[in-house]
N, C-alpha and C positions, 0 to 999 in steps of 0.2 A: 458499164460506166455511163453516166448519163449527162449530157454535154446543156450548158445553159440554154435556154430557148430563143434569150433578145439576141443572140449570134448568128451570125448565117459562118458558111463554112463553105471549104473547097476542098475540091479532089486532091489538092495538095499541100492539105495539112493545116493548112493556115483558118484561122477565124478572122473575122471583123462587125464591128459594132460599132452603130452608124451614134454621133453625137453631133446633131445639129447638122450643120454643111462639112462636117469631121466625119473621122474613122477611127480610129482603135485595130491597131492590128496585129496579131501575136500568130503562136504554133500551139496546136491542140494537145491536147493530155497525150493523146495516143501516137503522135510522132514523135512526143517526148521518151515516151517507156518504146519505142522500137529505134530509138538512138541509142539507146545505154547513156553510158555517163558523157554530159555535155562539157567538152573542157574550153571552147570560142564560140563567140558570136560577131560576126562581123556584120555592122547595121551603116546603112548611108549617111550622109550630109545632111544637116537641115537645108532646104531648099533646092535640093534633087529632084528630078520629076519621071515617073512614071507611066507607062500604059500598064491598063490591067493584064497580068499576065505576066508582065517581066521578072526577072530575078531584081530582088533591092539589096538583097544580103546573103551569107551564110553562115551555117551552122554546123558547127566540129564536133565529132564523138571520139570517145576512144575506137569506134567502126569506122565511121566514113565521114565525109563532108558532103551537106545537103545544100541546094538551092534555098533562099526562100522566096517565094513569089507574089506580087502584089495581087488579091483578089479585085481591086477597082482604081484607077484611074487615077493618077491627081499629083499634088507634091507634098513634101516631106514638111511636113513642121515642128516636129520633136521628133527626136531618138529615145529610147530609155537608154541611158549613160551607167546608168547603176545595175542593168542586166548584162552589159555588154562588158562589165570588168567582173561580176561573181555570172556567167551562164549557168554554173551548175544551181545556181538558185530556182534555174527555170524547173526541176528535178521535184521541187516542196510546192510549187503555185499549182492551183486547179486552173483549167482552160476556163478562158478570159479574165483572168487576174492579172497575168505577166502581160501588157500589150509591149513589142518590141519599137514600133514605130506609130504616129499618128499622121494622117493625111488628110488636107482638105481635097476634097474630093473637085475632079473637073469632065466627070461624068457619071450617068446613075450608075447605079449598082450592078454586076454580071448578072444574066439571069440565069446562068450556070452555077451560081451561088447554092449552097443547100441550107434547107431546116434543119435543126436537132437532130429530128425523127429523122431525114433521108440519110443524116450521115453516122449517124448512128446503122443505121441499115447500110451504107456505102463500107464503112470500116468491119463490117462484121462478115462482109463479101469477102472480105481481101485476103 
């Protein structure tokens, strides 16, 4: 599977793609297909605030319930509302199409962040 290139990525599944002083930030193709079928998503507040690394939300399967965790810094300024009542739609989007939340950002980017190429090589480890 080959993951878009303007994304950076983390060891925990999540993407983010920077817009401006924003972010964009979803769950990669490949947490999707090692959840099975997504039946909730439970996504924060607009105007919640964040350190990179936290849990913002979670994510339900017919398996388990995952964390999801902010790759950078900052507060909430949309939700997608229209993922969080159909999740299973997250099932049909290619990664970086679904973003679950947007953040303006209140510090640079992790440098723990990955390229394409590393997490493509991260996920093929696992």
């Amino acid at each position: 599977m080959k993951y878009p290139t303007d994304l950076k990525y983390s060891k925990d599944h999540e993407w983010i793609k920077k817009d401006g002083a924003n972010f964009s930030v979803g769950v990669t193709q490949y947490a999707v297909e090692q959840l099975g079928d997504i039946v909730h998503l439970e996504l924060p507040e607009v105007g919640a605030s964040f350190n990179a690394g936290d849990p913002f939300g979670t994510i339900e399967s017919t398996k388990t319930v995952s964390d999801l965790y902010l790759p950078v810094s900052g507060k909430v300024t949309e939700t997608n509302l229209e993922l969080a009542e159909s999740p299973e739609s997250l099932q049909n989007q290619e990664t970086g199409e679904a973003w679950l939340v947007k953040i303006k950002a209140s510090a640079p980017e992790s440098s723990e962040l990955m390229t394409a190429e590393q997490y493509e090589k991260f996920i093929s480890e696992d």
